[in-house]
C-alpha positions, -999 to +999 in steps of 0.1 A: -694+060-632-659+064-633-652+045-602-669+017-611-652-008-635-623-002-609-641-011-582-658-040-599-618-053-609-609-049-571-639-066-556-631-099-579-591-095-575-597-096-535-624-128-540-597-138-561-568-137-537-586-148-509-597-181-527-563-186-539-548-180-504-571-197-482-580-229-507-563-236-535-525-229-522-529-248-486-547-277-508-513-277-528-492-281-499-513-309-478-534-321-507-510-353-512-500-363-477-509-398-466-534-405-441-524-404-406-540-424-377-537-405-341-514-428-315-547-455-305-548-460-344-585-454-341-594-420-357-577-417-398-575-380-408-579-370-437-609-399-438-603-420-468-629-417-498-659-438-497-660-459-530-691-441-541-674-410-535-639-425-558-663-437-584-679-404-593-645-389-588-633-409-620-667-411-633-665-370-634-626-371-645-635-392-675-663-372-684-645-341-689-617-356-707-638-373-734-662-340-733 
């Protein structure tokens, strides 16, 4: 039983690490780009929010700053 807090650490540090390294760091460098339409200016990436989809957004934001 040694072993195991130790292990338990190092399990969560690499879930940890990987999260930060293949989410939340790549979403801090592309996150705020614009959208950008491909040359026939048919296809949009990243596809712009739906309004449903920006009304929950704020709906969600304001919840957890008045709660």
């Amino acid at each position: 039983m040694k072993g195991f807090t130790p292990l338990v650490l190092g399990i969560l540090a690499t879930l940890a690490f990987s999260w930060l390294g293949l989410a939340y760091i790549p979403d801090l460098q592309i996150g705020h780009l614009d959208p950008q339409s491909d040359e026939e200016g048919t296809d949009i990436y990243p596809m712009p929010k739906s309004g449903m989809q920006r009304a929950a957004r704020l709906h969600f934001r304001s919840a957890r700053v008045a709660g």
